[in-house]
C-alpha beads as a LAMMPS data file, in Angstrom:
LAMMPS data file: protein, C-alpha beads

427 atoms
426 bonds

1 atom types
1 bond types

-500.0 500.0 xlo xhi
-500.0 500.0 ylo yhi
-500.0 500.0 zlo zhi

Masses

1 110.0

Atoms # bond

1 1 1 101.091 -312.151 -88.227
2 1 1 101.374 -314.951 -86.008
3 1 1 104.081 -316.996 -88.603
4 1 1 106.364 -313.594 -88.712
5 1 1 106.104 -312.739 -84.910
6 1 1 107.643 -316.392 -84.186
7 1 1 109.947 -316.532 -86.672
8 1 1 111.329 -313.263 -85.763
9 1 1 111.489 -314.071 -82.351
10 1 1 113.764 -316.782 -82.764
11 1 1 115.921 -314.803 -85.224
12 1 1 116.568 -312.100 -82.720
13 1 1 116.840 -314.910 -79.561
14 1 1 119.430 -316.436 -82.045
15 1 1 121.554 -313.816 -82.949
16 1 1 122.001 -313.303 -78.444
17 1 1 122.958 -316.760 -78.359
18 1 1 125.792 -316.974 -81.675
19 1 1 127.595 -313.840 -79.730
20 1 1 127.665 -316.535 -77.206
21 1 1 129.295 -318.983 -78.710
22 1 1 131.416 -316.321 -80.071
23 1 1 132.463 -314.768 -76.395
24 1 1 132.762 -318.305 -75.346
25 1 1 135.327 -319.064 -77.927
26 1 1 137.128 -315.713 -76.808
27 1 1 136.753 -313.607 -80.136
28 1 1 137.453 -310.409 -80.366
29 1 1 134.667 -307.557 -79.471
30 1 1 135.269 -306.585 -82.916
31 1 1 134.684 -309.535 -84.459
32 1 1 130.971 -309.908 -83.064
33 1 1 129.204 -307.465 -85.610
34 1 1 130.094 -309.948 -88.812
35 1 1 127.420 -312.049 -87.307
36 1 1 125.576 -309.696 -88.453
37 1 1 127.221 -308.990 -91.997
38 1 1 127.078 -312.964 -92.772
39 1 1 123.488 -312.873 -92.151
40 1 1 122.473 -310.113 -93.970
41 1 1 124.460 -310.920 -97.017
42 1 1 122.396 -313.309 -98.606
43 1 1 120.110 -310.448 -98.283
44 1 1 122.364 -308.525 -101.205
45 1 1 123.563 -311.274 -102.721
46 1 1 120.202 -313.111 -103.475
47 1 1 118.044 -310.244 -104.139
48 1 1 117.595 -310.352 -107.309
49 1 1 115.922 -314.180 -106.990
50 1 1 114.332 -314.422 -103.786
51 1 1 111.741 -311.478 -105.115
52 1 1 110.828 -313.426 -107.968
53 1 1 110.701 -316.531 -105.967
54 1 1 108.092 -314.460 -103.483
55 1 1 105.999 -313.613 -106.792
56 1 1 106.324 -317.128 -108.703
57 1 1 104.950 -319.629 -105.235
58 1 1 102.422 -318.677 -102.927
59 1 1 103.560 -316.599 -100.009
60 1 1 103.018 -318.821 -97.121
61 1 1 104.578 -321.482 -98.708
62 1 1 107.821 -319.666 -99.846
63 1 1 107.549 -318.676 -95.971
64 1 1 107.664 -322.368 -94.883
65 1 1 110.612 -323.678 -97.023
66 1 1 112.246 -320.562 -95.648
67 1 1 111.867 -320.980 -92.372
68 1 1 112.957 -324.835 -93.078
69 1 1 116.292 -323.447 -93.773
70 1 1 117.042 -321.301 -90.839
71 1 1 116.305 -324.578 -88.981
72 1 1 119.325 -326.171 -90.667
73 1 1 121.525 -323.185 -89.824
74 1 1 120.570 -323.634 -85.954
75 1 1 121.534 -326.912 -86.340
76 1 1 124.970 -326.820 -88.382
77 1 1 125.657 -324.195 -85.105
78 1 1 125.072 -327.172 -82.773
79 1 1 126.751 -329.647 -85.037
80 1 1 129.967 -327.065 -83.956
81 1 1 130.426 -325.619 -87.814
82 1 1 131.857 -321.532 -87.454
83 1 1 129.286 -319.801 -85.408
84 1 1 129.403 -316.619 -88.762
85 1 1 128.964 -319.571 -92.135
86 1 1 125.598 -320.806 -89.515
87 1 1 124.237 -317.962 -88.930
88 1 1 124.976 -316.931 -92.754
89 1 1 122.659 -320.359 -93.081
90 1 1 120.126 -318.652 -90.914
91 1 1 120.405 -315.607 -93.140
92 1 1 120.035 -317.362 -96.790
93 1 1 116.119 -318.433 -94.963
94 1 1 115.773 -315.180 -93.736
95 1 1 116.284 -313.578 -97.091
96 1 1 113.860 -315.722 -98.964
97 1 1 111.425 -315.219 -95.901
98 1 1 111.463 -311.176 -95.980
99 1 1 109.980 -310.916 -99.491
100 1 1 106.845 -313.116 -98.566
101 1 1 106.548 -311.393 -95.413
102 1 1 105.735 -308.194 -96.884
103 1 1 104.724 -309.147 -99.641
104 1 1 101.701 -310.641 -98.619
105 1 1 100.663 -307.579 -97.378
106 1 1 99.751 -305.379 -101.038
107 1 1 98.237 -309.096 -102.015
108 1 1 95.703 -309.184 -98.965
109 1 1 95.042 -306.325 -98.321
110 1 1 93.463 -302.442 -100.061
111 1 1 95.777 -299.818 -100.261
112 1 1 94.287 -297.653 -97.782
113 1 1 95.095 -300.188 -94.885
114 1 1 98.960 -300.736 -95.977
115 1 1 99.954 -297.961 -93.231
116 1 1 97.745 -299.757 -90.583
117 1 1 98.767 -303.133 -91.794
118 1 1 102.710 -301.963 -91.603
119 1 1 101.896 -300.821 -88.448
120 1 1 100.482 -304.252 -86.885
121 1 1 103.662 -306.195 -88.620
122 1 1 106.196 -303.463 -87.257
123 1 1 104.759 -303.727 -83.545
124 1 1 104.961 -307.272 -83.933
125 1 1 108.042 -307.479 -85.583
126 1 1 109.344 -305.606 -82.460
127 1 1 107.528 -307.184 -79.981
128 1 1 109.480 -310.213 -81.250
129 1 1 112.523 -308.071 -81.011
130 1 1 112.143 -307.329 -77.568
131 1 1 110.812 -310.766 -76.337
132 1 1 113.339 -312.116 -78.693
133 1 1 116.427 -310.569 -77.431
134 1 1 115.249 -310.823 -73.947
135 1 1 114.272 -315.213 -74.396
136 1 1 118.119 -315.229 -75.625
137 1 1 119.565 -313.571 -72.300
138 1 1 117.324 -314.961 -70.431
139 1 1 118.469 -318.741 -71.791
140 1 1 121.801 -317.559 -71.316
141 1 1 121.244 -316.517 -67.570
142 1 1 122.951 -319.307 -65.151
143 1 1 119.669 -320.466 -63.136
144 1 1 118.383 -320.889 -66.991
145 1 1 120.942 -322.781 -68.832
146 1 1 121.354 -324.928 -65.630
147 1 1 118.124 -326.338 -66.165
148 1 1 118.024 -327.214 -69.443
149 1 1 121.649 -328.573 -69.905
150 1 1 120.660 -330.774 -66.992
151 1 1 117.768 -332.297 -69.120
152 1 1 118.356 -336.147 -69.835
153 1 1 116.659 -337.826 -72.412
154 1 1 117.270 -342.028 -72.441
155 1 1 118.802 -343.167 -75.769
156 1 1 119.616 -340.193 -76.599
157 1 1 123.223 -338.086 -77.043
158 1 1 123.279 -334.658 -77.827
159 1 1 126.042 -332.459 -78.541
160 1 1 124.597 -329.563 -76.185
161 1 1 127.321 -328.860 -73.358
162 1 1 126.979 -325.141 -72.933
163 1 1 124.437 -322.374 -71.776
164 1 1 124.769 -321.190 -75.905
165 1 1 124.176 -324.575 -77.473
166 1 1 120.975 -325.127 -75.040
167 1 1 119.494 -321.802 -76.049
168 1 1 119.930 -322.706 -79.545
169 1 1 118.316 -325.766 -79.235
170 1 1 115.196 -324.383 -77.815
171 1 1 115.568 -321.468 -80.264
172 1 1 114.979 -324.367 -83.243
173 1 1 111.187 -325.147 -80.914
174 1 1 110.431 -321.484 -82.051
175 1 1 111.064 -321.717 -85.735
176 1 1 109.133 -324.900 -85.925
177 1 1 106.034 -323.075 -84.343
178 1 1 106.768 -320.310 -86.935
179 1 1 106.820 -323.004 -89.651
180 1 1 103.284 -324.816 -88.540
181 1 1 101.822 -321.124 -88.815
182 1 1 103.409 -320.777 -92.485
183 1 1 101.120 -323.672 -93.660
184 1 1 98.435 -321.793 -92.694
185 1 1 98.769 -318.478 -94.243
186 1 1 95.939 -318.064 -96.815
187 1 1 96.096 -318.041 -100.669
188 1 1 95.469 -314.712 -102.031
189 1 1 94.394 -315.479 -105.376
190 1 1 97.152 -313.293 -106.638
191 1 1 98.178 -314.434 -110.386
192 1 1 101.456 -316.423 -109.954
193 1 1 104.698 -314.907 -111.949
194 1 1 106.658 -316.962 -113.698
195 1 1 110.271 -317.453 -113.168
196 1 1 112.615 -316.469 -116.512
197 1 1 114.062 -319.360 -117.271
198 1 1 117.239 -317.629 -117.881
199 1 1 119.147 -316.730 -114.306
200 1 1 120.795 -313.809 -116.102
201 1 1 117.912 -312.664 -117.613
202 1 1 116.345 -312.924 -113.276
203 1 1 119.248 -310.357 -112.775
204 1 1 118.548 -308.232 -115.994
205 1 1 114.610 -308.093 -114.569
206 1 1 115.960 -307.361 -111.191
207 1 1 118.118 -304.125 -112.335
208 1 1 115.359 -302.877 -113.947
209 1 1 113.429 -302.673 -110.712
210 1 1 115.906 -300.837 -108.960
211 1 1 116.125 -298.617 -111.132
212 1 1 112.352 -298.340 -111.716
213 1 1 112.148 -297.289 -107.742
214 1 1 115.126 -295.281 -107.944
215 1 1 113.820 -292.897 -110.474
216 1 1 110.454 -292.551 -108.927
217 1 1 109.970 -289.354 -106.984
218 1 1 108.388 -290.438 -104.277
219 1 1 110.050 -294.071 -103.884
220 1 1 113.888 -292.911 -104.202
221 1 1 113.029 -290.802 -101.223
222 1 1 111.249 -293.337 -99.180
223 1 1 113.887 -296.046 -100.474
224 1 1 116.524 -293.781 -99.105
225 1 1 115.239 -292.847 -95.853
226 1 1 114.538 -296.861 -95.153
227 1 1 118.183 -297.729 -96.167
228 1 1 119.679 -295.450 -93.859
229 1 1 117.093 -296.443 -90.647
230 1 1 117.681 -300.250 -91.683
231 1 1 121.511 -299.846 -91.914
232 1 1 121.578 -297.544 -88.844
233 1 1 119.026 -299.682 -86.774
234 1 1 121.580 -302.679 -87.544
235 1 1 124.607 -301.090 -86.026
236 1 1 122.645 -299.414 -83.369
237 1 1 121.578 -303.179 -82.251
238 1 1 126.116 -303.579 -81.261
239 1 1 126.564 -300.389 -80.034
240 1 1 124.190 -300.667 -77.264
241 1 1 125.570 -303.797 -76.317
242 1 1 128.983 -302.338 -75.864
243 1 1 127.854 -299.077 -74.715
244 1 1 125.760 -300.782 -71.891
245 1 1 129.221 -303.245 -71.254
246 1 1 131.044 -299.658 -70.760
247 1 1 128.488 -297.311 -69.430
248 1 1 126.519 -299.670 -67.241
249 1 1 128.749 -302.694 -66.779
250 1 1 125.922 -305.021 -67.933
251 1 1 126.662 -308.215 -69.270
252 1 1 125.405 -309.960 -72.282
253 1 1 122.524 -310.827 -70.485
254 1 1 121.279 -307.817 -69.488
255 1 1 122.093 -306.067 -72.569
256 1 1 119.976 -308.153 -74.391
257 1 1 117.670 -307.099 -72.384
258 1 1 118.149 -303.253 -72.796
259 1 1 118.307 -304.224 -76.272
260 1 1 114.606 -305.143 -75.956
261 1 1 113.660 -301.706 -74.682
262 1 1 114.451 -299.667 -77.411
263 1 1 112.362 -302.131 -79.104
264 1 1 109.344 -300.777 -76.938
265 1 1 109.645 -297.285 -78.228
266 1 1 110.089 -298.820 -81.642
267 1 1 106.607 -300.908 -81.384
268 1 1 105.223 -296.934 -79.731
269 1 1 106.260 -295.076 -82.372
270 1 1 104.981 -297.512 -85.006
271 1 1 101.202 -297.644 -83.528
272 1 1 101.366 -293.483 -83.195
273 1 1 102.482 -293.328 -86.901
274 1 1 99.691 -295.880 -88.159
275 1 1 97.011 -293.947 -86.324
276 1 1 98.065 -290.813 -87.173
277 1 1 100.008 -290.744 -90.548
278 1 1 98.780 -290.962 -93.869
279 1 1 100.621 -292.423 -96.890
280 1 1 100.168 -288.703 -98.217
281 1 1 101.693 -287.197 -95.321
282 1 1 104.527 -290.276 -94.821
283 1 1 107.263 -287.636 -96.307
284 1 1 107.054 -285.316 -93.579
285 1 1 108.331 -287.362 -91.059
286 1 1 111.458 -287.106 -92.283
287 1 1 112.950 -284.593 -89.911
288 1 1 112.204 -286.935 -87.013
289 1 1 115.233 -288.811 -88.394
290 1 1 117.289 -286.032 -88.365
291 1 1 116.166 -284.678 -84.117
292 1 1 116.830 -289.003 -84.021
293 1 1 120.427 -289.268 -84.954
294 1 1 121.164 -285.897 -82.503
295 1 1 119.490 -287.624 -79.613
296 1 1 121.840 -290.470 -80.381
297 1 1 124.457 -288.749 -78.873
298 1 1 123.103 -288.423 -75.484
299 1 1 123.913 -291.767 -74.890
300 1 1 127.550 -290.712 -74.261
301 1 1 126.270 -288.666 -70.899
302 1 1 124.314 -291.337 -69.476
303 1 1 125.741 -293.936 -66.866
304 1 1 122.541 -295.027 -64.672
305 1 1 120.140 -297.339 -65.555
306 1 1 116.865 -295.679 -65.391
307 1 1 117.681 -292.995 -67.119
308 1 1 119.550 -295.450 -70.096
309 1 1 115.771 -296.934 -69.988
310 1 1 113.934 -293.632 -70.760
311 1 1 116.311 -292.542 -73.396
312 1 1 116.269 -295.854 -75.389
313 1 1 112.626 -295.827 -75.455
314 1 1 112.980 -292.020 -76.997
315 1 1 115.081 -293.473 -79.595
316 1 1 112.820 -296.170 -80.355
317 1 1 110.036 -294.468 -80.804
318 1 1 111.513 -291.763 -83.199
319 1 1 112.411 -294.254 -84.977
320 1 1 109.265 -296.261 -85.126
321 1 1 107.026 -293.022 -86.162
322 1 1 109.092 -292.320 -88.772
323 1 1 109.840 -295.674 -90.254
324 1 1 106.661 -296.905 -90.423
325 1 1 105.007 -294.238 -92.867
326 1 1 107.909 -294.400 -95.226
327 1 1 107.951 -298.326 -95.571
328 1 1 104.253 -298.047 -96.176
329 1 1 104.974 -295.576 -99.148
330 1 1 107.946 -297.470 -100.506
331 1 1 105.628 -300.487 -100.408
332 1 1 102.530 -298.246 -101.823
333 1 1 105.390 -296.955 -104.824
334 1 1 106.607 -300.094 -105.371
335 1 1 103.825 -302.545 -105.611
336 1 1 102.489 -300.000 -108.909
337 1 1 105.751 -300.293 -110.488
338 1 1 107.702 -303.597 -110.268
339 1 1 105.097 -305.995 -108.101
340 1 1 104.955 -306.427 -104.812
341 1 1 107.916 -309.767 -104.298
342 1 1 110.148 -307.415 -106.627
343 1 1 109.996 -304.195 -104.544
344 1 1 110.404 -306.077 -101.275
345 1 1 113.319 -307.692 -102.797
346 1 1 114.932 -304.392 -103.864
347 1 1 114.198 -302.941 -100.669
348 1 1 116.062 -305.789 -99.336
349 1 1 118.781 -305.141 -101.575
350 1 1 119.629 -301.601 -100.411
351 1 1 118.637 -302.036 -96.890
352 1 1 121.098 -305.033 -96.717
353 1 1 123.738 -303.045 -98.811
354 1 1 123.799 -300.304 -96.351
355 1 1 123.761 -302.793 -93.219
356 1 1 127.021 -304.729 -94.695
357 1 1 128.987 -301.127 -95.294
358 1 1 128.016 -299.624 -91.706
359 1 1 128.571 -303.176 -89.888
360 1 1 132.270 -302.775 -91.101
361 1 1 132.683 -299.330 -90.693
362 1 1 131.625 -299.717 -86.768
363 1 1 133.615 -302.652 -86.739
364 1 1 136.635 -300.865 -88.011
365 1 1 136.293 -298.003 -85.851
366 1 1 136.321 -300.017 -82.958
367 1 1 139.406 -302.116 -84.640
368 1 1 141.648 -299.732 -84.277
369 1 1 140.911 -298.654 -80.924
370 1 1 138.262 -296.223 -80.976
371 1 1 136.154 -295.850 -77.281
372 1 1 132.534 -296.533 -77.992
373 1 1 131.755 -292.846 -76.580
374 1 1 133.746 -291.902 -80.708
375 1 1 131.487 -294.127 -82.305
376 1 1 128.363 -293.362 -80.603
377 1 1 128.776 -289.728 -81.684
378 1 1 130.297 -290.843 -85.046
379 1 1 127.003 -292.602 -84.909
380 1 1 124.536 -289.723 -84.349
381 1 1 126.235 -287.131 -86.333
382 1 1 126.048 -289.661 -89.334
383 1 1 122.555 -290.545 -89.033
384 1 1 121.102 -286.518 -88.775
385 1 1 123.330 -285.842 -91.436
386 1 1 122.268 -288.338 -93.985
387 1 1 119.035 -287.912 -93.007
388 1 1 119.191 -283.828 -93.714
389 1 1 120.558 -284.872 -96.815
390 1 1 117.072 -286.822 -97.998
391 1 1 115.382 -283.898 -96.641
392 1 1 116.929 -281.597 -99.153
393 1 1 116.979 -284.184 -102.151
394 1 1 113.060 -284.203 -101.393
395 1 1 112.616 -280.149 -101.359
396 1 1 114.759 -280.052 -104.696
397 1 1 112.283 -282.829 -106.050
398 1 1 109.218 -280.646 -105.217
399 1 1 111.028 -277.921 -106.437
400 1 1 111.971 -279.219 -109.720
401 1 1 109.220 -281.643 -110.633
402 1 1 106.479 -280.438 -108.470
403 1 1 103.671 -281.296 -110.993
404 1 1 104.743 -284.586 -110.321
405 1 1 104.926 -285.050 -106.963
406 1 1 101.543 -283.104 -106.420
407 1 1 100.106 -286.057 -108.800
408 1 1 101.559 -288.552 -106.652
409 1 1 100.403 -287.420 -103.683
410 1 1 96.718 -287.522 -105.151
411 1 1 97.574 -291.159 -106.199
412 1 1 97.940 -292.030 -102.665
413 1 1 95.504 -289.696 -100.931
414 1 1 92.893 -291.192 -103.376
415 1 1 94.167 -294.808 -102.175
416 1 1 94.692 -294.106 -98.642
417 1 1 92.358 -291.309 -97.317
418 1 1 93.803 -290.762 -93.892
419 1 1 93.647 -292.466 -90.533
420 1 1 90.631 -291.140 -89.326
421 1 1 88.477 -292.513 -92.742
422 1 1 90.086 -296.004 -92.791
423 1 1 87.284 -298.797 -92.075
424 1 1 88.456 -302.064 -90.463
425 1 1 88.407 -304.409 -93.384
426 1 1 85.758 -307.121 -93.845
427 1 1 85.649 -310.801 -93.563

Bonds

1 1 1 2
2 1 2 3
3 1 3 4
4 1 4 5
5 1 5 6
6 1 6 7
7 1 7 8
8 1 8 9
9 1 9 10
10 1 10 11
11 1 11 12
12 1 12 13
13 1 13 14
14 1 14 15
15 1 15 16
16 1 16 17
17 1 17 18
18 1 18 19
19 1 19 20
20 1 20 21
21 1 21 22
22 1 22 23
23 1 23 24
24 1 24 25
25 1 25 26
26 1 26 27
27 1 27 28
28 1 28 29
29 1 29 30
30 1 30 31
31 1 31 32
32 1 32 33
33 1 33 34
34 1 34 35
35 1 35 36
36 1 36 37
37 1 37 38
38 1 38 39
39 1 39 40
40 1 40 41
41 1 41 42
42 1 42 43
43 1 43 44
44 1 44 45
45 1 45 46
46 1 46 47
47 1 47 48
48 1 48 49
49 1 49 50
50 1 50 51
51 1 51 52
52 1 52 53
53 1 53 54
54 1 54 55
55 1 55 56
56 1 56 57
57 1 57 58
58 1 58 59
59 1 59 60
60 1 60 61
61 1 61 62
62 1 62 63
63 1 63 64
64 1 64 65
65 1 65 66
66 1 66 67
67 1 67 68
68 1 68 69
69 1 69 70
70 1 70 71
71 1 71 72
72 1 72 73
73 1 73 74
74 1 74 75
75 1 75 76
76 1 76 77
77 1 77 78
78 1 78 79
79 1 79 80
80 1 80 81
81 1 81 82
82 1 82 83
83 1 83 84
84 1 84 85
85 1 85 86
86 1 86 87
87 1 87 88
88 1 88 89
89 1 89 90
90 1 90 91
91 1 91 92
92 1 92 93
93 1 93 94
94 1 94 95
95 1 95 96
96 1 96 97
97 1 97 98
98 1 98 99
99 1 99 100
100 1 100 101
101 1 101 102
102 1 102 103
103 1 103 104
104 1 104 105
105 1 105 106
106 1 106 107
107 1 107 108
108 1 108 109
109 1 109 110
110 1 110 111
111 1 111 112
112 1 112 113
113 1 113 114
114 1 114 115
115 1 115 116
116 1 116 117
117 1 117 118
118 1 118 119
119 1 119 120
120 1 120 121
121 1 121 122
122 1 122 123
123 1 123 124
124 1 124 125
125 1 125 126
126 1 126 127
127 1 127 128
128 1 128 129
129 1 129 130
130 1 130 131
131 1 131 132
132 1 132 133
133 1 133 134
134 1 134 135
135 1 135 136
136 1 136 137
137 1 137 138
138 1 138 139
139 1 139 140
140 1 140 141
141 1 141 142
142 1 142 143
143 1 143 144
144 1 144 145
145 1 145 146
146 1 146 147
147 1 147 148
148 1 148 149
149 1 149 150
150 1 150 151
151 1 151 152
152 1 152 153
153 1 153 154
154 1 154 155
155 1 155 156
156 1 156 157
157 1 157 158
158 1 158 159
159 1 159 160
160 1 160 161
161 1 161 162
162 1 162 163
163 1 163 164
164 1 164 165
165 1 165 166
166 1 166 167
167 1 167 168
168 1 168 169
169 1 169 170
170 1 170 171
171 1 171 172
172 1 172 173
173 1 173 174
174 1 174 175
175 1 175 176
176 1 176 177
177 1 177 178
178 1 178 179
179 1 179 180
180 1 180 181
181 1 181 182
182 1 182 183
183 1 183 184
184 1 184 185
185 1 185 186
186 1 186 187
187 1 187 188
188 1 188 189
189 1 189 190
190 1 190 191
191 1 191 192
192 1 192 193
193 1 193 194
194 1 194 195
195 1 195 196
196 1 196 197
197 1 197 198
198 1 198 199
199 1 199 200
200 1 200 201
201 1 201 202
202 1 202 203
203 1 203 204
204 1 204 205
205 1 205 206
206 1 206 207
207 1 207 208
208 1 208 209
209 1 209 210
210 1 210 211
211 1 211 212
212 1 212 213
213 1 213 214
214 1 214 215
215 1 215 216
216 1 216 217
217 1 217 218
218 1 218 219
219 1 219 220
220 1 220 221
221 1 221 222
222 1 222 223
223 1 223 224
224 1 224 225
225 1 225 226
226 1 226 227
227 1 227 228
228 1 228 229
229 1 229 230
230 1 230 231
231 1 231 232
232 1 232 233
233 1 233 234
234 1 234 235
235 1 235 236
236 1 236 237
237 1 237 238
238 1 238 239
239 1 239 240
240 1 240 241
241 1 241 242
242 1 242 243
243 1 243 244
244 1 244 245
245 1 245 246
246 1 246 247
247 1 247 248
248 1 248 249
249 1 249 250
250 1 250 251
251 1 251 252
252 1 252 253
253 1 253 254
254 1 254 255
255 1 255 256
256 1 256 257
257 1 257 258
258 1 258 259
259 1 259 260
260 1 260 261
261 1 261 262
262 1 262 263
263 1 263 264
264 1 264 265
265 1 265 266
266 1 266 267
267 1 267 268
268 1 268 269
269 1 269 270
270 1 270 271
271 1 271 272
272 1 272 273
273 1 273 274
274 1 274 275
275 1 275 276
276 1 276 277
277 1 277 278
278 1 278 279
279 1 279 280
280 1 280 281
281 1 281 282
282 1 282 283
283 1 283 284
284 1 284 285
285 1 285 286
286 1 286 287
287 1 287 288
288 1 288 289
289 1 289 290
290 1 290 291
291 1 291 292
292 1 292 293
293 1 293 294
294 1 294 295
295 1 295 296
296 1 296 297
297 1 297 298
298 1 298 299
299 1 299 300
300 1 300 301
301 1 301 302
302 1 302 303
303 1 303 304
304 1 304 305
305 1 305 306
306 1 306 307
307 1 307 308
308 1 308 309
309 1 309 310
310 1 310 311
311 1 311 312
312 1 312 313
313 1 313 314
314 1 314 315
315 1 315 316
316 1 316 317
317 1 317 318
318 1 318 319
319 1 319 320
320 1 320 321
321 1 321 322
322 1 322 323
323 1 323 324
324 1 324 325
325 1 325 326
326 1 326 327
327 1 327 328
328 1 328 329
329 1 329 330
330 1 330 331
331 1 331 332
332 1 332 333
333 1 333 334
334 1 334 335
335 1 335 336
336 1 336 337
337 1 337 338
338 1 338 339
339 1 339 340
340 1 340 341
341 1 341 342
342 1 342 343
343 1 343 344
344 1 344 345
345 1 345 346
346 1 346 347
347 1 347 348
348 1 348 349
349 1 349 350
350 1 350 351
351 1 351 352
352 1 352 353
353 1 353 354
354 1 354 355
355 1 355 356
356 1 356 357
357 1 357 358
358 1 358 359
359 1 359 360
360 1 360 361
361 1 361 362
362 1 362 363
363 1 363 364
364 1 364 365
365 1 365 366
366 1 366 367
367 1 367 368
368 1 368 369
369 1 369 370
370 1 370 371
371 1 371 372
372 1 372 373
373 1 373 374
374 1 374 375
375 1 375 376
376 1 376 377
377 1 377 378
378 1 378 379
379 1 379 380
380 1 380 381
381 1 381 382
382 1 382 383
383 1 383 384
384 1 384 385
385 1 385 386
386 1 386 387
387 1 387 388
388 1 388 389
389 1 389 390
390 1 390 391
391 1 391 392
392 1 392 393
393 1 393 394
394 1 394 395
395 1 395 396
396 1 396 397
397 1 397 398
398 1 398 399
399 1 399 400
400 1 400 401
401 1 401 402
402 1 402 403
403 1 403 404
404 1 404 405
405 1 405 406
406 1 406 407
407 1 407 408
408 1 408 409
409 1 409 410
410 1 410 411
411 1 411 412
412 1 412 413
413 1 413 414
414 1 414 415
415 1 415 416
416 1 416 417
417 1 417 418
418 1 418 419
419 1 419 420
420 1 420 421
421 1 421 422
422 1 422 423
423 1 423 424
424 1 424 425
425 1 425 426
426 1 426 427
């Protein structure tokens, strides 16, 4: 817990400081979401061998090399190389890392405690975000950046001449800490997979999977709902930025900052769902989604800052309660039918997939001159739509193969009794 709350803290204070560097060189607004797209495309692209990496080493170790390399991406950024190939850099670790992550979790861990379990990683994960995003404004902030770049230390000359390349520097502090926690992440006693020694027979094994969790009942609905939040909560993470530029004449600064709230309803939403939701009952928080994209749109009325607070906490915690559940069951689904490295890794896959196609898509729309008050309710329409359209695929699937689903439900009742019967785990 403590390795991935570090290590996501300096991903998030990272990505603040690259649109930095990017502002600094005068790029277009446009321009800025491909940070994201290079980062998350060794997410796509690697997929099919970071899962069986996760499965073939032990996790904390695969964590550590990871980490290792988003190290060299923060410093290929200071070395001045294109702020987008770094950060891709930072993205190849981060794809290895995500597998391990998780995957740890169905090692360690009964099934009955995977929602709880989710629960503790999301709220840390988002604790990070908001800490995260608020460490990178706050490095960027003038009093700040002063400070450090005024640092002098004898026999030594460093490249560091702006607020960006300080915060990055400190941000590299953070994913050491991250790493030192890596080496300590216990050995499960998991059997180790071996790697084919084929790489084509990796990608053969890999399409398999998806298509293992694709055909499953239960996962293709909870694989569906988690590729639209992930590929939503991606763009959502720009949009707020240039909403609050628009709206609320913030800077990047505070943005970040406001950035970091909707992380708080996130981290709510995700301790509600764990202490309330049961892998059995994860499916019926899909109409949250759905009353989540809608609310979306009430961004476009809002121009003071308290009331931008409130509603961003809303958001986030729709979005936690209803994220957290269905994770746990794609997890749950997934760990029975490909392994637990594999499923992360096709999760991954699709998350990432649907993260690349809306990045461009906003980036597009706001390419060709579109206000952000369009693409904000672009934005919601899209998201309660899609959403609607899992809720229906689900009601057909009962429908049609109810026998089924009724048995899978059993599976994870009988593995996860409920919140209120879940014992804190021993040792």
């Amino acid at each position: 817990m403590a390795a991935q709350f570090f290590s996501s803290l300096a991903d998030n204070a990272l990505l603040v400081a690259a649109i930095a560097l990017l502002m600094q060189a005068d790029a277009p607004s446009w321009l800025t979401p491909y940070l994201k797209f290079f980062f998350v495309a060794s997410y796509v692209v690697l997929a099919p061998y970071v899962g069986a990496l996760a499965d073939r080493l032990p996790k904390g170790q695969v964590m550590f090399l990871a980490n290792s390399v988003k190290i060299i991406g923060c410093v290929l950024m200071l070395g001045g190389v294109d702020p987008l190939l770094s950060y891709a850099v930072v993205g190849l670790g981060a794809a290895a890392y995500s597998p391990a992550k998780y995957g740890i979790l169905t090692e360690y861990l009964p099934h009955r405690q995977l929602v709880v379990a989710n629960g503790w990683i999301e709220g840390l994960t988002v604790a990070s975000i908001i800490l995260g995003t608020m460490l990178g404004g706050v490095l960027l902030h003038t009093n700040i950046s002063g400070v450090l770049l005024h640092l002098d230390f004898p026999f030594i000359d460093t490249p560091i001449d702006t607020p960006a390349e300080a915060a990055i520097a400190l941000i590299v502090v953070v994913y050491a800490v991250a790493a030192l926690f890596n080496l300590e992440v216990p050995r499960t006693g998991v059997t180790l997979k071996h790697l084919p020694a084929d790489p084509l027979e990796t990608l053969r094994d890999f399409g398999h999977c998806v298509r293992h969790l694709w055909k499953d009942r239960l996962g293709q609905i909870s694989l569906a709902v988690t590729t639209l939040f992930w590929g939503a909560g991606a763009t959502l993470q720009f949009i707020v930025i240039e909403w609050a530029r628009s709206a609320l004449n913030f800077d990047l600064s505070k943005a970040a900052i406001l950035q970091g709230v909707t992380a708080v309803g996130i981290a709510i939403g995700a301790v509600l769902a764990s202490a309330w939701i049961s892998l059995e009952r994860a499916v019926r928080v899909i109409p949250l989604g759905i009353a989540m994209g809608l609310f979306i749109i009430v961004m476009n009325f809002v121009h003071q800052t308290w009331i931008a607070v409130g509603v961003m906490i809303l958001i986030g915690a729709m979005a936690g309660f209803f994220v957290v559940p269905m994770n746990a069951l794609l997890q749950h689904r997934g760990h029975h039918l490909v392994g637990a490295g594999r499923s992360i890794a096709v999760q991954n896959f699709n998350e990432n997939g649907s993260i690349l196609v809306m990045i461009v898509l906003y980036s597009l729309l706001l390419n060709v001159g579109h206000s952000i008050y369009v693409v904000i309710l672009v934005y919601g329409l899209f998201v309660s739509a899609a959403m609607g359209l899992v809720q229906l695929w689900f009601i057909r699937n009962r429908r049609v193969h109810g026998e089924e689903i009724e048995r899978l439900l059993a599976f994870a009742r009988a593995e996860d009794p409920g919140p209120r019967s879940r014992k804190r785990p021993q040792g």
